[in-house]
N, C-alpha and C positions, 0 to 999 in steps of 0.2 A: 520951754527948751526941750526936746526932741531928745529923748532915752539914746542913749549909744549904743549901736547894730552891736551885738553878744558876739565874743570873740570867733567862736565858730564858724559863725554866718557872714562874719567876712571872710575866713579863709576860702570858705565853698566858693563863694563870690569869685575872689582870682583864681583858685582851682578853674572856675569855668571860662572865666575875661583873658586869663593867660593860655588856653589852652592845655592845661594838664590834668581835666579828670570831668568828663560830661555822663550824664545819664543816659544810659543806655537807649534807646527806641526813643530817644527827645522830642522829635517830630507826630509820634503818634501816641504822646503823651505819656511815655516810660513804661517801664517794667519792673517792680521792686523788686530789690536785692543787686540787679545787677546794673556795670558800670563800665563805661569805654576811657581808654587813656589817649588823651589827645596829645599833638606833639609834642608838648613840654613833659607830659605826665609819662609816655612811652619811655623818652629817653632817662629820665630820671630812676623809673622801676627800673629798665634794663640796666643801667649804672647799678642799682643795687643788687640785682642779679647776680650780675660779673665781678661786682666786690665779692660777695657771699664765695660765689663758686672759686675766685682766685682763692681766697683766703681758705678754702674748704678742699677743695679738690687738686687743685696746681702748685698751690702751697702754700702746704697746711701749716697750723704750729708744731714748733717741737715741744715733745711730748713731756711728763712730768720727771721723768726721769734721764729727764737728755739727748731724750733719743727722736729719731726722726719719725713723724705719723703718716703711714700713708692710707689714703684714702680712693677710693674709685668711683666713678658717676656711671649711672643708667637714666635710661628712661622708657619707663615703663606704660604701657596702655593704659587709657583713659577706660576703657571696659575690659573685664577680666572674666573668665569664670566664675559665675554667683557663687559655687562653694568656695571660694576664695572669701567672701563676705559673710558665709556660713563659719568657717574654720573662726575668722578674728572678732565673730562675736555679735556683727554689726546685722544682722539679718535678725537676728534673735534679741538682740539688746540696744539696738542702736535706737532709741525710738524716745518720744515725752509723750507724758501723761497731758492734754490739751483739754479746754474747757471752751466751748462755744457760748457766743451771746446772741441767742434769737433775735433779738431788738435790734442791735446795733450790725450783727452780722462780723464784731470783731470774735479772735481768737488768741486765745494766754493758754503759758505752762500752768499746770497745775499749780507748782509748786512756787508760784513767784505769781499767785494771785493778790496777795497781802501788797506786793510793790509796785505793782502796774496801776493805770488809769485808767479808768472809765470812760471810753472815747466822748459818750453823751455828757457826763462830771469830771473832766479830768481834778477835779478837787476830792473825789471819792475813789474808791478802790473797786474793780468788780464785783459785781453783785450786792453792793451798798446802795445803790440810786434804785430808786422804786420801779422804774421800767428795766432795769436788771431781768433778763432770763438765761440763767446757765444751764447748762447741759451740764451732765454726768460728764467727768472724766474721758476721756478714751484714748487711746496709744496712738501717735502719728509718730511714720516713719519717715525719717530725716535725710531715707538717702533717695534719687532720681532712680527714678524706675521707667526701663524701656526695652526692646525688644529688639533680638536680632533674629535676622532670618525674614522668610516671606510669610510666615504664618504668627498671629499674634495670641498663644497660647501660650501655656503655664512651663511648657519646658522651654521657652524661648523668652521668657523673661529674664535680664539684665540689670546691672545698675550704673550709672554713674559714678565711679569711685568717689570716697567722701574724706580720702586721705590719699596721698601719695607713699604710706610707710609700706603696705602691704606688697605692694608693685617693686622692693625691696627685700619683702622676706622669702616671697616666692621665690625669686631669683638667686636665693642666697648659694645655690648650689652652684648653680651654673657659675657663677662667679668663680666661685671655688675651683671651676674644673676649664675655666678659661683664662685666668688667672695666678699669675706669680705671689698669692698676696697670702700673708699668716698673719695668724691672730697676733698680735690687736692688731683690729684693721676696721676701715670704715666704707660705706656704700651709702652713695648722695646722688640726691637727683632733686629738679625742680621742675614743679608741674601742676598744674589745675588741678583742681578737687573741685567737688561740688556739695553743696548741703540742701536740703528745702529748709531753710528757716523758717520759723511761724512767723518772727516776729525780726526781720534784716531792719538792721538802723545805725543810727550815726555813721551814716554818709558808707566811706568804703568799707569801716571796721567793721560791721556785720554783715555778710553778702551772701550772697546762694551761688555765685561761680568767684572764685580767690584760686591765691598762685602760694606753695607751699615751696619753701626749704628745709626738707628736712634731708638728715644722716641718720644712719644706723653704726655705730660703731660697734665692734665683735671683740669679746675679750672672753682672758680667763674668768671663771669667778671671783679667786682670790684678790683680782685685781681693780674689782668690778667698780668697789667707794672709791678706789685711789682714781677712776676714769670719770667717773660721777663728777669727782669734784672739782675734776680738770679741768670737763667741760664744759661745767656751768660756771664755772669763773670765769675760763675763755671765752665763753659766748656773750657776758656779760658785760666785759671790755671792749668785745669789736662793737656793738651799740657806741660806747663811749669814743673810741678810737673815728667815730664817721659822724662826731656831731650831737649826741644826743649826750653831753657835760652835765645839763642841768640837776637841780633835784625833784626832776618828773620821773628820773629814769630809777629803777632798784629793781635790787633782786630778792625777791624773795622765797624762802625754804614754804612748803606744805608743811603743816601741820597733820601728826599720825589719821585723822579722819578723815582727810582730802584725799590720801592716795588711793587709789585704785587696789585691786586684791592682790593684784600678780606683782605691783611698787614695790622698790624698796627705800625709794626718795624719789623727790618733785622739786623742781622751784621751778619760778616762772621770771624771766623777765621781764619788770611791768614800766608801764608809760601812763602818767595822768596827763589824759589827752583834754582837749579844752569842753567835750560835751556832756565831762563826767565827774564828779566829785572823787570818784573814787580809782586808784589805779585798775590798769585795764593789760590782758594777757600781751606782747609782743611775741614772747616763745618761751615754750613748755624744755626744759630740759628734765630727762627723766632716765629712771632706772628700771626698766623693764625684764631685770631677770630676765629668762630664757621662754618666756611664757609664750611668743609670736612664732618661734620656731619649734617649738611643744606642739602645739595647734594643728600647725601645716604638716607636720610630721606623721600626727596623729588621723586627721583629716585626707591626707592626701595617701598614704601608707609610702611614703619616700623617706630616705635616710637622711636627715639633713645635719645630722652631727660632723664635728670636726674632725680630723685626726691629724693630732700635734705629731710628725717624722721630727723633728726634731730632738723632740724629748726621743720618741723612740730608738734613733739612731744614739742614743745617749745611754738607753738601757739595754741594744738589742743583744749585746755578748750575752747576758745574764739566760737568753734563751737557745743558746747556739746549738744545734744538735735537738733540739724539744721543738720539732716544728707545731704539734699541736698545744703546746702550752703558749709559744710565740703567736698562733694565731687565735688564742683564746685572749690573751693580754692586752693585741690589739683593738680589739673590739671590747674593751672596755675602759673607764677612768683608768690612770690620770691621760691615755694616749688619746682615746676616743670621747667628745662629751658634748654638750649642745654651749653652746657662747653664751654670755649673758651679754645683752647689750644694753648700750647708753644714747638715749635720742635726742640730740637736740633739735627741737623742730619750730621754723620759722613761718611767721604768716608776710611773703614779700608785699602785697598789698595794707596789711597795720604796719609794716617798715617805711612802706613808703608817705603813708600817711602820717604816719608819727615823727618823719624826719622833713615833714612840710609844715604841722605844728609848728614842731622846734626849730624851724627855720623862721618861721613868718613875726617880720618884726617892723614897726612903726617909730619913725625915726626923723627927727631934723636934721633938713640938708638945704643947702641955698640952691636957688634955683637961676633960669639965664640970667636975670635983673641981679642977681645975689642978695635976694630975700629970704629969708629961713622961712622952708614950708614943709608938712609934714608928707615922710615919703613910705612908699611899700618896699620892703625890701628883702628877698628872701635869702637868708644867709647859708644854705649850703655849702657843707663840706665841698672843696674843688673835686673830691675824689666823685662823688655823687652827685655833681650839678650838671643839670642838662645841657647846660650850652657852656663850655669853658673859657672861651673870651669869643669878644665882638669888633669887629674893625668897623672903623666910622671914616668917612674923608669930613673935615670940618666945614666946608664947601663942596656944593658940587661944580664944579670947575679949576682951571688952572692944573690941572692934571692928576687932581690930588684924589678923584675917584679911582684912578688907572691904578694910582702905586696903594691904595688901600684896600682894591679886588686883588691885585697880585698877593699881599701879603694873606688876605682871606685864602686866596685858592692853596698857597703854599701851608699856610696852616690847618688845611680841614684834611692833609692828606695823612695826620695823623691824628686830631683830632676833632670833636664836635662843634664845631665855630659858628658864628654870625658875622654878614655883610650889610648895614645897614644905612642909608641915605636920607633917610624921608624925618622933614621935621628939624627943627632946633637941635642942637647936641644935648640940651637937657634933658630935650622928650623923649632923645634915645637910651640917654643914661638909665631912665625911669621903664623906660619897657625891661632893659636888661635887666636890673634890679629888681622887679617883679619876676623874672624869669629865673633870677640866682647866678646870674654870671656873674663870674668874681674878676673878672679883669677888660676892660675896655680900653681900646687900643685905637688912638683918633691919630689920623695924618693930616699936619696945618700949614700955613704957612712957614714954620721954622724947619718943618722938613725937606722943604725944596733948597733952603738956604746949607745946613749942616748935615741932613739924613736921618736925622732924631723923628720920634714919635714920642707922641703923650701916651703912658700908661697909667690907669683910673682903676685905684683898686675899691672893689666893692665895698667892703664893710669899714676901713679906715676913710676913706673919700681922699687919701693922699694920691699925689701924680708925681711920675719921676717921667725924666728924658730920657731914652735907651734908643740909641742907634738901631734903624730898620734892620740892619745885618745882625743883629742881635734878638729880634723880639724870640725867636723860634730858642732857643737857648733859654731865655729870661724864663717863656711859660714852661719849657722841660723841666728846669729847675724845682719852680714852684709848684709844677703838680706832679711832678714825682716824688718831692720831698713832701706832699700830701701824703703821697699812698703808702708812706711808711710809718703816719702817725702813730 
């Protein structure tokens, strides 16, 4: 009997059969680390996209104290200023200790040579098999290095940003000074990064070009745990809120030796994906103190502290008549001071893949003959599924294609729909199912008789009759009343 293909390795499978996520340069035999989203997979990321940023930017939660959060979206250059990668550390620190294998010509972290394989012994560890030759140590730099300008010398070297946060802290002024916005207040944007990975795997979760959400929220200090822990709770519900119920999904706090120097808390929300024993980052939320805008300050010589008028319009009598004690006052606490912020920062590509896991489900369902046979079936939240219903005529004749492209055309003009003819209604049931559309919309012969259509809801397999003058209403209903889960 023939072992059962490992869960993973089916998913990849429809990943590629369904069109939602091919390897990159395919035809001339790929490229590690990177990855193309085919149409299923485009619309699906962008769904997650456009959830994040409603939810983030358009409208946000309210805050812990009742009060409304507002937040503001940029988007920042993919190349910046190398001192810009000088000031947040990444030029000087950004980098792993790498160990080379003469033999085999593979390459491991240093510090994670005890857990890798031996590509020659994957039953041994490097440097354990006798044709093992390692190298010394030596520092590889993690971030894309290139070059602007028409001369390729050392003051025209660039990088590839390897985060989207910075392209954020730069601009923290300008916000300021283009903007109606006081502290607390947040700056979000979503955008490519890139890493050289040594070692990119497990399909999308490890890559060399990914798509980051992240926020910077700006606060007092004193305020700083109460925002911390706002928003790693909040962040850890919208996970829950689009699908990911299970007990793959948690949150967990850092322990005091994981955090960084300038932390003053971490958690991560993790996901035990299917190619790993152990759970795996989805997003970092964290407490960065004031330490990214300390940096740019220091580095760039620009003032990038706040000045709360508010407070000051609150104390300004106390200086009335003292103009240089009022302009000494200004210019320091509690009026003037640098923000501490809070990052929640998301990886959209392990989102998108961790809510295709969590979707992919193997399931009995009867098929044309009404034999129970095992089906694909990708269960997606409506809020996040690529395609939101599909119209089918059950014949192609008798008219019943005409009034089932009219209902198509009338519903794609609000949202992402399927017209489909080809094959048995079962076969089309099953493409959609594979695709995660949650509701399938067939016009039969009862429709020519009364106006009704069959709706086929994806994950119960029930069908109810709903008047054609109705379906547009019916799917409002249901995927509005999604988006408030």
């Amino acid at each position: 009997m023939a072992a059962e293909t490992p869960l993973m390795e089916r998913i990849v499978a429809l990943c590629k059969r369904r069109g939602f996520i091919f390897q990159s340069s395919e035809i001339y035999g790929g490229i590690g680390g990177f990855w193309d989203y085919g149409p299923m997979g485009v619309e699906l990321k962008r769904n997650v996209k456009e959830a994040w940023w409603r939810d983030m930017v358009i409208n946000p939660p309210i805050g812990p104290k009742g009060e409304p959060v507002e937040i503001v979206g940029i988007d920042s250059a993919l190349i910046m200023n190398p001192k810009v990668w000088e000031a947040s550390g990444h030029v000087g620190g950004f980098s792993d200790p790498m160990v080379d294998c003469r033999a085999c010509k593979a390459r491991f972290r240093a510090d994670q040579i005890d857990s890798s394989q031996c590509p020659m012994k994957p039953s041994k560890c490097p440097g354990q098999h006798d044709k093992c030759d390692l190298t010394e140590p030596r520092a590889f730099n993690l971030m894309f290095q290139t070059y602007v300008g028409a001369v390729q010398d050392a003051a025209s070297v660039a990088y590839l940003r390897p985060e989207t946060a910075q392209g954020i802290f730069v601009n923290f002024k300008n916000v300021l000074d283009t903007s109606r916005v006081k502290v607390p207040f947040g700056i979000a944007q979503i955008g490519k990064s890139f890493r050289n990975e040594i070692n990119p795997r497990n399909f999308t979760f490890r890559s060399r070009e990914f798509e980051q959400m992240e926020m910077e929220f700006f606060c007092e200090p004193d305020e700083a745990m109460m925002w911390y822990e706002f928003w790693r709770n909040t962040r850890h519900q919208w996970y829950v809120n689009h699908g990911l119920k299970s007990d793959k999904l948690r949150l967990r706090e850092h322990a005091a030796d994981e955090l960084s120097h300038y932390s003053t808390g971490c958690a991560d929300v993790e996901y035990l994906y299917p190619f790993s024993a152990d759970f795996q980052e989805l997003e970092g939320v964290a407490h960065r103190g004031c330490y990214d805008l300390t940096q740019h300050s220091k580095h760039s010589g620009k003032d990038l502290s706040y000045f709360d008028d508010d407070l000051w319009q609150q104390d300004a009598a106390k200086y009335k008549g003292d103009a240089d004690a009022a302009k000494k006052a200004k210019e320091n606490a509690p009026y003037r001071y640098l923000p501490t912020v809070i990052e929640p920062a998301a990886g959209a590509d392990r989102t998108t893949l961790a809510l295709i896991c969590e979707a992919y489900t193997e399931d009995q369902a009867p098929n044309d003959k009404g034999q129970m046979e095992t089906r694909t079936v990708m269960r997606f939240h409506p809020r996040i599924a690529p395609i939101k219903a599909a119209f089918f005529p059950l014949v192609n004749k008798e008219g019943l294609p005409e009034i089932a492209e009219k209902m198509f055309r009338d519903a794609r003009r609000r949202y992402h729909v399927a017209f489909d003819t080809k094959g048995a209604i079962g076969r089309r049931y099953r493409r959609q199912d594979e695709a995660g559309t949650p509701f399938c919309i067939t016009v039969d012969g009862e429709t020519l008789k009364d106006g009704s259509v069959t709706i086929r809801d994806r994950d119960t397999l029930q069908q109810e009759r709903v008047n054609q003058s109705h379906v547009m209403s019916w799917l409002d209903e249901r995927l509005m009343s999604a988006k408030s889960d």
